[in-house]
KOLGU-641645 format. One record per residue (C-alpha): x, y, z; residue in one letter; residue number from 1. Coordinates in Angstrom, 1 decimal, always signed. Last residue first. Example, Ala and Ser with C-alpha at 12.3 -4.5 7.8 and 13.67 -1.06 7.14 Angstrom:
// KOLGU-641645
PT,X,Y,Z,residuo,num
PT,+13.7,-1.1,+7.1,S,2
PT,+12.3,-4.5,+7.8,A,1
// end
This chain:
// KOLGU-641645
PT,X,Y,Z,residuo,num
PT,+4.6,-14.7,-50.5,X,221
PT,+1.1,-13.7,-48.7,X,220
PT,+0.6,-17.2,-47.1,X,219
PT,+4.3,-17.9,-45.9,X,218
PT,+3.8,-14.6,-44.7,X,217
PT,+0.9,-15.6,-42.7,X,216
PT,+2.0,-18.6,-41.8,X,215
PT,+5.3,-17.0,-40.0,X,214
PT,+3.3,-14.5,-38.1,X,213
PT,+0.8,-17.0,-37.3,X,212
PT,+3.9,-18.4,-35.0,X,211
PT,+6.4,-15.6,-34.5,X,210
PT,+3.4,-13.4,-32.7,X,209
PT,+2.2,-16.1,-30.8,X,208
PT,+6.0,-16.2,-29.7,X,207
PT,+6.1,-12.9,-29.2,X,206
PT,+3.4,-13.3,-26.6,X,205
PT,+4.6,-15.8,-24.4,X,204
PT,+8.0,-14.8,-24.3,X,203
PT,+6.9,-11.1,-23.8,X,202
PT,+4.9,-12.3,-21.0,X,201
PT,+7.8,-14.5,-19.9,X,200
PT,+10.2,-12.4,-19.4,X,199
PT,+9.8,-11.0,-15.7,X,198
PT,+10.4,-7.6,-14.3,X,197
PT,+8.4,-7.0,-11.2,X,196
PT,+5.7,-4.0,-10.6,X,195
PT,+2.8,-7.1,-11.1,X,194
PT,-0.7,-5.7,-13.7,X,193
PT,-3.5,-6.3,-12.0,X,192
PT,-4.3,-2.2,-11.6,X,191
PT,-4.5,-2.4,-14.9,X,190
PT,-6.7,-5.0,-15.2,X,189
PT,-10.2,-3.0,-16.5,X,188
PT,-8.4,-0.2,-18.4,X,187
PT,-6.6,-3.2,-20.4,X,186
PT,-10.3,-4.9,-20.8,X,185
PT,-11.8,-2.2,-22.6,X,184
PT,-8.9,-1.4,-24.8,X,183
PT,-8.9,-4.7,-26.0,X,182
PT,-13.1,-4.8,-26.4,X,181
PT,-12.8,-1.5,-28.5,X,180
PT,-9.8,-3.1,-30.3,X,179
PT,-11.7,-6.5,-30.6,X,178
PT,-14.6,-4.2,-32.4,X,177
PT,-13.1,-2.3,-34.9,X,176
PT,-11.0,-5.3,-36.1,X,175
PT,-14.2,-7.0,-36.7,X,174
PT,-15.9,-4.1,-38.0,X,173
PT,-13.6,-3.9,-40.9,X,172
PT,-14.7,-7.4,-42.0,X,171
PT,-12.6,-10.5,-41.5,X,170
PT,-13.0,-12.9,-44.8,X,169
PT,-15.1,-15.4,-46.7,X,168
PT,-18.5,-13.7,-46.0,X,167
PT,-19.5,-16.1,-43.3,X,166
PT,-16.6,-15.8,-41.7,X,165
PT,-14.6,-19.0,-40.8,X,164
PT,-13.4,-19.9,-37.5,X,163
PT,-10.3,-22.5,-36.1,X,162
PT,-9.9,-24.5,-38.9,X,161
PT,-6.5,-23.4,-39.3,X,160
PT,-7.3,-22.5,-43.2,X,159
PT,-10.2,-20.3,-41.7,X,158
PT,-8.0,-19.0,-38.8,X,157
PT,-4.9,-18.2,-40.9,X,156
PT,-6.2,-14.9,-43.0,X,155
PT,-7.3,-13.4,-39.4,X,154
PT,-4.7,-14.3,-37.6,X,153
PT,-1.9,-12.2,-38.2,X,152
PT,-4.4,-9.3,-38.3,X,151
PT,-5.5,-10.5,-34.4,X,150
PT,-2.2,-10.0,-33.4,X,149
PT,-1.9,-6.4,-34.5,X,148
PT,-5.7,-5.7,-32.7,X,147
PT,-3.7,-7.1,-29.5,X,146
PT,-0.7,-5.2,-29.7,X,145
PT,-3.3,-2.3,-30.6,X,144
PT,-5.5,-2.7,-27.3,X,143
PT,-2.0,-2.6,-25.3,X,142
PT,-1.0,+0.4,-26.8,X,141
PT,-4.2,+2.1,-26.3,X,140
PT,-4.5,+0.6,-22.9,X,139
PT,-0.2,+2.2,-21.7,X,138
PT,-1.2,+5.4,-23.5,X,137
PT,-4.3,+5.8,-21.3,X,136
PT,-2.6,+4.5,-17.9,X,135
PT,+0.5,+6.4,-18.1,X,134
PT,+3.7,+4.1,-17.3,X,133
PT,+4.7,+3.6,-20.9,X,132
PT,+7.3,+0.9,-22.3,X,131
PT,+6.8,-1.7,-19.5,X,130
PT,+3.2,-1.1,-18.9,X,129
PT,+2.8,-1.7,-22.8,X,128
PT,+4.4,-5.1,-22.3,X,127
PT,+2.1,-6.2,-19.4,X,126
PT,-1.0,-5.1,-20.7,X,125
PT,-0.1,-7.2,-24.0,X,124
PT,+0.8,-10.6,-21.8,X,123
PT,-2.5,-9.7,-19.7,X,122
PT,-4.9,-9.3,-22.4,X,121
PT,-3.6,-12.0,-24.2,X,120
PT,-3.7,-14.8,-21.0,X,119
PT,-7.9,-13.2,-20.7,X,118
PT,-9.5,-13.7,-24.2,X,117
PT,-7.3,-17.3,-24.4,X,116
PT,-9.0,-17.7,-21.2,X,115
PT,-12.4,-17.0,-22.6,X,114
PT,-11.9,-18.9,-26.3,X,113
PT,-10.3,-22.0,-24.4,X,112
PT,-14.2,-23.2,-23.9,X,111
PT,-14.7,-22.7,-27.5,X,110
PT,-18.1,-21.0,-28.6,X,109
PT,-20.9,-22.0,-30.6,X,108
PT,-23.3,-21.8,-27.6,X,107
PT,-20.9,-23.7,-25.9,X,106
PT,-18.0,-25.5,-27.9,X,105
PT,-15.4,-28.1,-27.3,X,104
PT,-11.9,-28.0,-28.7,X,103
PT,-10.0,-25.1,-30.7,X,102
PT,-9.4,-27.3,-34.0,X,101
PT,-13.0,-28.0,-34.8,X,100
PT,-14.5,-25.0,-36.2,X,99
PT,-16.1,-21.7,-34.9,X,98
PT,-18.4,-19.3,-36.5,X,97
PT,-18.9,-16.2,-37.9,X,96
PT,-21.4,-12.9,-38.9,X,95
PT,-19.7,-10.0,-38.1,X,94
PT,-17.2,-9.0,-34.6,X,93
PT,-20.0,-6.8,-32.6,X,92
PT,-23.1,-8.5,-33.4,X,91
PT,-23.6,-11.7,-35.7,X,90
PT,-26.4,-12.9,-33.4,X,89
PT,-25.2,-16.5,-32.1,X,88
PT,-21.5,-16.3,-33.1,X,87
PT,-21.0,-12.2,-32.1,X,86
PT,-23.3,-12.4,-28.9,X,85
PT,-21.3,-15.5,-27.9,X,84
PT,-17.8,-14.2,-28.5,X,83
PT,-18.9,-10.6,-26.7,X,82
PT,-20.2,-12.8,-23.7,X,81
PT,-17.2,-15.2,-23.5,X,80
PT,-15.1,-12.0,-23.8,X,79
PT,-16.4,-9.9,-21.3,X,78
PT,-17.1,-13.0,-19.2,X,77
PT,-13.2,-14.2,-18.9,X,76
PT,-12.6,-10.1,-18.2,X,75
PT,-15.0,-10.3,-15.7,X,74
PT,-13.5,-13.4,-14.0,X,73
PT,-10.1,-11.5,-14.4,X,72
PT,-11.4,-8.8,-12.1,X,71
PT,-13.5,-11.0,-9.5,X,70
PT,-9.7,-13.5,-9.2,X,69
PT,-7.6,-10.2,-8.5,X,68
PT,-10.0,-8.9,-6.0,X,67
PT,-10.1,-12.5,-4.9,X,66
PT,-6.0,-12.1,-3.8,X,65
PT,-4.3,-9.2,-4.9,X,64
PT,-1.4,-10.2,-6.9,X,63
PT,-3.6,-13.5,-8.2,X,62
PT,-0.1,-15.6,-9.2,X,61
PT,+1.7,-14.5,-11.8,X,60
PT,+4.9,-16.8,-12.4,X,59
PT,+2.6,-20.4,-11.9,X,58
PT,-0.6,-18.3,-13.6,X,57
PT,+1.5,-17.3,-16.8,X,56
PT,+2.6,-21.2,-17.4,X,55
PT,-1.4,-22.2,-16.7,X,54
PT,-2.3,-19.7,-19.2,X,53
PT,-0.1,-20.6,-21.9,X,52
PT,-0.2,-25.0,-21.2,X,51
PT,-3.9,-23.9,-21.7,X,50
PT,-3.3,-22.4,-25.4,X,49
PT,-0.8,-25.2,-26.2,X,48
PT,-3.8,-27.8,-24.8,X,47
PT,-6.3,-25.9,-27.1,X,46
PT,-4.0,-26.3,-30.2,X,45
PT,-3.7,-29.8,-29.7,X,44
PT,-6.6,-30.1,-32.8,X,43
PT,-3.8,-28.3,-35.1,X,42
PT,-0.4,-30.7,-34.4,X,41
PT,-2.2,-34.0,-35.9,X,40
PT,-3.7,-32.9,-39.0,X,39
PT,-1.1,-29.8,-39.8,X,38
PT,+1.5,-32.6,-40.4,X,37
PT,+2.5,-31.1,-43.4,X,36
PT,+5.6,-30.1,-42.9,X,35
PT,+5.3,-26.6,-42.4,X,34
PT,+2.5,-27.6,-40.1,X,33
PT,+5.1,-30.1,-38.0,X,32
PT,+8.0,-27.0,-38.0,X,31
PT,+5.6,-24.4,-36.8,X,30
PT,+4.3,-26.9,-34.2,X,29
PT,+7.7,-27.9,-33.0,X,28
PT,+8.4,-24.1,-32.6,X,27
PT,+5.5,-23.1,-30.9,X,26
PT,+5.8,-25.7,-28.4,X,25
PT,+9.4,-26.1,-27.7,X,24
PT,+9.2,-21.9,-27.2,X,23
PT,+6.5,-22.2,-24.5,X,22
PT,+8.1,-24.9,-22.9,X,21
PT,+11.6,-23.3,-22.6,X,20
PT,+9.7,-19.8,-21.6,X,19
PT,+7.8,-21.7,-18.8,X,18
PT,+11.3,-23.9,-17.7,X,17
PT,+13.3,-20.4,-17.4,X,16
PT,+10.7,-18.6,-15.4,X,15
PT,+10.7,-20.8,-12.9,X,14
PT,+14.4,-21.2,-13.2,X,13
PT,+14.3,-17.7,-12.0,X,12
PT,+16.6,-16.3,-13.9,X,11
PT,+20.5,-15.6,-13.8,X,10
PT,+21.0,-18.0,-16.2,X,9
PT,+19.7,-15.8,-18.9,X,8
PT,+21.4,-13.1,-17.7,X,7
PT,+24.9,-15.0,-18.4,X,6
PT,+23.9,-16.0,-21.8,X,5
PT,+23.1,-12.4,-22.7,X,4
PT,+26.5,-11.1,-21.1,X,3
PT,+28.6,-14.4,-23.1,X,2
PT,+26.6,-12.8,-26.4,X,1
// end
């Protein structure tokens, strides 16, 4: 316990103050949900999503300048494109669309949806290049951390308002289809990914992961 607090002071207090916020975050809105005060935390949600990506950005700046800036830009589009296709013509994801709690919409879609596309695809690239150096393994792994997430959300989103399916709940092919798109876009950043050891991916992940993972088995008790 004294050797964990004593690493934890050893960081960057960069990192310190992003994994603070990102924790205060998620765990005041779990508590005000639980509570019933879904009606006021839910419509921030976009603002906790940005706060996300603007914390990552601060500890991971472009590592290789407007390379770095062209290859996320295509990941943004990959996912603004497949999100746009799927609310406007049903394809890839099923027949869906968006509600009121992640902000504005284009063409049916969120603003935050595209960077929200791009912050998970790095936090899950990152922690499966920390537990397998070989390329293949390491976008398989990272496709199915974000696939895993996904299930946690699925049952949530409707109740969340943040999309509802047309036929009441995900299909199959939904879950077919992110992993596809996942996998896609981990092969596409991995060169992206920083060498370093830093916390706060895993922070900003698991705590996503804590969050609809709580709901969801307050939902299935």
């Amino acid at each position: 316990m004294i050797q964990q607090a004593l690493n934890f002071m050893a960081i960057n207090p960069k990192i310190k103050i992003s994994i603070f916020l990102i924790w205060l975050v998620t765990i005041s809105g779990m508590i005000g949900i639980y509570l019933g005060k879904g009606e006021w935390f839910l419509p921030k949600t976009p603002f906790n999503l940005l706060m996300g990506a603007l914390l990552l950005l601060w500890n991971f700046p472009p590592k290789n300048g407007w390379k770095s800036v062209a290859i996320w830009s295509a990941a943004f589009l990959a996912g603004v494109i497949a999100e746009t296709l799927g609310v406007q013509f049903g394809w890839f994801f099923g027949d869906y669309h968006y509600g009121e709690n992640l902000g504005p919409k284009f063409l049916g879609v969120p603003f935050m949806i595209g960077i929200n596309w791009v912050v998970l695809t790095f936090s899950s690239a990152y922690l499966s290049r920390s537990v397998v150096s070989n390329r293949h393994a390491s976008a398989l792994l990272g496709g199915s951390l974000m696939v895993a997430l996904d299930y946690l959300i699925e049952p949530l989103a409707p109740v969340f308002d943040f999309w509802h399916w047309d036929i009441g709940y995900a299909p199959l092919q939904n879950f077919i289809s992110w992993f596809v798109l996942a996998w896609m876009l981990q092969y596409l950043v991995q060169q992206e990914i920083p060498e370093e050891r830093n916390s706060l991916p895993l922070h900003h992940f698991s705590s996503q992961a804590i969050f609809f993972g709580f709901f969801f088995c307050l939902q299935h008790v």
